[in-house]
C-alpha positions in Angstrom: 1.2 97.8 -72.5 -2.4 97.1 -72.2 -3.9 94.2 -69.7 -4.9 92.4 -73.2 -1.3 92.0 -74.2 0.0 91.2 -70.8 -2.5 88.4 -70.5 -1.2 87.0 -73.9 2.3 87.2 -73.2 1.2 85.5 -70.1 -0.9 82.5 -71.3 2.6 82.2 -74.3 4.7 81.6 -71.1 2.3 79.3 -69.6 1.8 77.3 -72.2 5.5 77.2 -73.7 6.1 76.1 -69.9 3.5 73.1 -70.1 5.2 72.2 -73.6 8.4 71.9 -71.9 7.4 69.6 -68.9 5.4 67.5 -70.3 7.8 66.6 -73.9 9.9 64.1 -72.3 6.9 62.3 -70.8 5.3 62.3 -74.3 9.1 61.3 -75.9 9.4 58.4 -73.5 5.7 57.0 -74.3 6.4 57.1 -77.6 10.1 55.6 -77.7 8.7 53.1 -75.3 5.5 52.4 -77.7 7.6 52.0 -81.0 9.8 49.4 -79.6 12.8 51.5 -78.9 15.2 49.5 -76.4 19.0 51.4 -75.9 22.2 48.8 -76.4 23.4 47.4 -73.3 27.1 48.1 -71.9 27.3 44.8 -70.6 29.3 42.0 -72.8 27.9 39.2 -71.0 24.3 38.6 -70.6 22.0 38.7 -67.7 20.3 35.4 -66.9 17.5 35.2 -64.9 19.2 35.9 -60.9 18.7 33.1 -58.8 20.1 32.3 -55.4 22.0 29.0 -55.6 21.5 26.6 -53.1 22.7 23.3 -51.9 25.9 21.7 -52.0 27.6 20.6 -55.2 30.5 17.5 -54.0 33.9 17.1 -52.9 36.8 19.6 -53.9 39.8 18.0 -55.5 42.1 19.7 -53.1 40.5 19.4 -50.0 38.4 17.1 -50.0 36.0 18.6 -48.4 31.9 19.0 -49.2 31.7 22.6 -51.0 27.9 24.7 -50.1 26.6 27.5 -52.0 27.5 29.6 -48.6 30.5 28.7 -48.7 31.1 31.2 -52.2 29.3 34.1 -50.5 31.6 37.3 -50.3 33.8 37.1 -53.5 32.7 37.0 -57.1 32.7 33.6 -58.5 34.1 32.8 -62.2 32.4 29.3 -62.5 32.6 27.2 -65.9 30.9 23.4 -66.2 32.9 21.2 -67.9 34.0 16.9 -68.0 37.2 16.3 -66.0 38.8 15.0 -69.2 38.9 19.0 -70.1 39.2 19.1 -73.9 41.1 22.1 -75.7 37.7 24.3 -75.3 37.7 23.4 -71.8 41.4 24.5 -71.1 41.1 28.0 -72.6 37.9 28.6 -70.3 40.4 27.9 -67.5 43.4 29.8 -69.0 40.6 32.9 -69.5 38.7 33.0 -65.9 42.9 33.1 -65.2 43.5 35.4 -67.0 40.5 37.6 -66.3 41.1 37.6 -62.9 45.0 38.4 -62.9 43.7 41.6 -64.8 41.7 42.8 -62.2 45.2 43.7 -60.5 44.5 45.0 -56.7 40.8 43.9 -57.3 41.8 40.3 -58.1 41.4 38.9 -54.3 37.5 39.5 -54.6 37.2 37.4 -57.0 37.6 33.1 -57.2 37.3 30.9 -60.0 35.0 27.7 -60.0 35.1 24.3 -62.3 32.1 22.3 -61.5 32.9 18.8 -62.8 30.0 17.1 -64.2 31.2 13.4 -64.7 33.1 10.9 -62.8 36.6 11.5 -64.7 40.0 12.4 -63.7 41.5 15.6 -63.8 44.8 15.1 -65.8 47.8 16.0 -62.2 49.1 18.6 -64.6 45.8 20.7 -65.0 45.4 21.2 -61.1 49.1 22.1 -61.4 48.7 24.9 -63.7 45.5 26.3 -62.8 46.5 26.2 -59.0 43.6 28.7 -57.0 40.8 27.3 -59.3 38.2 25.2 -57.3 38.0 21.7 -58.9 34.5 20.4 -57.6 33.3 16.9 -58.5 29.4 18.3 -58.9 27.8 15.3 -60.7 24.2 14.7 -59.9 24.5 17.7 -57.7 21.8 20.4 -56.4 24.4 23.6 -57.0 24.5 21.9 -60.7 21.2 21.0 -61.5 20.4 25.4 -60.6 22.6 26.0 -63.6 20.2 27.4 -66.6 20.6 26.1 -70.3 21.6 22.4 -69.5 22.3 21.5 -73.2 24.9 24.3 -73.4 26.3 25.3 -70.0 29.3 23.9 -70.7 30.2 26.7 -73.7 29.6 29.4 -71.1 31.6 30.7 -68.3 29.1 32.0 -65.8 29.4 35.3 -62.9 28.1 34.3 -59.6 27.8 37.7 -57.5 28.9 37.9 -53.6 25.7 37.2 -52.7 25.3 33.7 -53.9 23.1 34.7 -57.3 23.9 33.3 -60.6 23.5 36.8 -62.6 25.6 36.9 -66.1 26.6 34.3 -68.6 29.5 35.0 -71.5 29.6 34.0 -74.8 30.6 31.0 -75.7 33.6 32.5 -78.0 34.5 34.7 -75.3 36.5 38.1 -75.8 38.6 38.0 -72.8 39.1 41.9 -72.5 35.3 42.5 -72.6 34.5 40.5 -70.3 37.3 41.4 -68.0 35.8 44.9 -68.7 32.4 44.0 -66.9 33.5 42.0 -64.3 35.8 45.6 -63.7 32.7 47.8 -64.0 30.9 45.6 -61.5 33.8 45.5 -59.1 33.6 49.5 -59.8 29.8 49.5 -58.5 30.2 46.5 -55.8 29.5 48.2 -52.3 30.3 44.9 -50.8 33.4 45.1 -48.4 36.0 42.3 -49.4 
C-alpha cells in the first residue's frame, strides 16, 4: 500500500473517531434547544425544598409544643386540614394509613402528620381510628404559614424528607399505589440510617 493511501485510511479513522465523540454533545444541544424535557418517574411533584422551621402548636395526644426538629429522622406524610375533617379529609387520613402500612419493614421510617388549621374539635372517634397520626393544633403557626399554595394546601398530602425539607406534594385525587410507589423508591435511595 502506498504512503498516500495509508494517510487516507488514516485521516477516515480520524475523522469517523471525532464524529463519534462529539454526536452526543451535538444530540444533547439540540434536544436541549428544541424543548425536549424526558417524563418524570415521580407521581408526586417536586415543590420548591425548603427547610421548615419553627414550631407549629400543641399535639392532641400529648400535649406537648411540636418543632420542626422534632420530625427530623423519619419521613413525614403531612396533610392540612379543619378538625371538623370532612369526607375528603378522612380519606387523606385513611390513605397516608394506608401508604404507610404498605411500606411493610420500611413503615417505622416513616410518620404521618395532620396539621390542624382552625380552633375545632377532632370528633374522639377519628383519634381512635387513625391512632399513630400526629394531630397538631397549627393555627396561626410558623411550621404552617412555610406550607406553599395556601388556597389549596388542604387538597394535597405533602412528603417532608428526614431532614426537615418540605420536597413533594400529591395530587389532590391521589392514586394511593403511585404514590406509595415513590415514597418506596425514595426509601430505596434514602442513605439515612433509621
Amino acid at each position: 500500500m502506498s504512503k498516500e493511501i495509508i494517510k487516507k485510511n488514516n485521516r477516515r479513522k480520524f475523522i469517523l473517531m471525532l464524529v463519534l465523540l462529539f454526536s452526543p454533545v451535538v444530540v444533547s444541544y439540540t434536544l436541549f434547544f428544541m424543548g425536549y424535557r424526558p417524563g418524570s418517574l415521580n407521581y408526586g411533584d417536586l415543590v420548591e425544598i425548603e427547610k421548615l422551621t419553627g414550631s407549629a402548636g400543641v399535639t392532641q395526644d400529648t400535649n406537648k409544643i411540636l418543632r420542626a426538629k422534632d420530625l427530623h429522622g423519619k419521613w413525614i406524610m403531612l396533610m392540612i386540614d379543619s378538625g371538623k375533617c370532612d369526607e375528603a379529609c378522612q380519606q387523606k387520613l385513611y390513605y397516608i394509613r394506608q401508604v404507610r402500612t404498605m411500606q411493610n419493614k420500611e413503615m417505622n421510617r416513616i410518620e404521618r402528620l395532620w396539621l390542624i388549621d382552625d380552633n375545632e374539635k377532632i370528633d374522639p372517634e377519628l383519634l381512635k381510628n387513625y391512632e399513630g397520626t400526629l394531630f397538631v393544633n397549627a393555627r396561626d403557626s410558623d411550621l404552617l404559614e412555610q406550607i406553599p399554595t395556601r388556597e389549596s394546601r388542604r387538597k394535597h398530602i405533602y412528603l417532608i424528607d428526614p431532614m426537615g425539607h418540605l420536597m413533594m406534594r400529591f395530587p389532590e385525587n391521589l392514586e394511593p399505589r403511585k404514590m406509595s410507589d415513590d415514597i418506596k423508591r425514595l426509601l430505596q435511595v434514602s442513605q439515612m440510617e433509621h
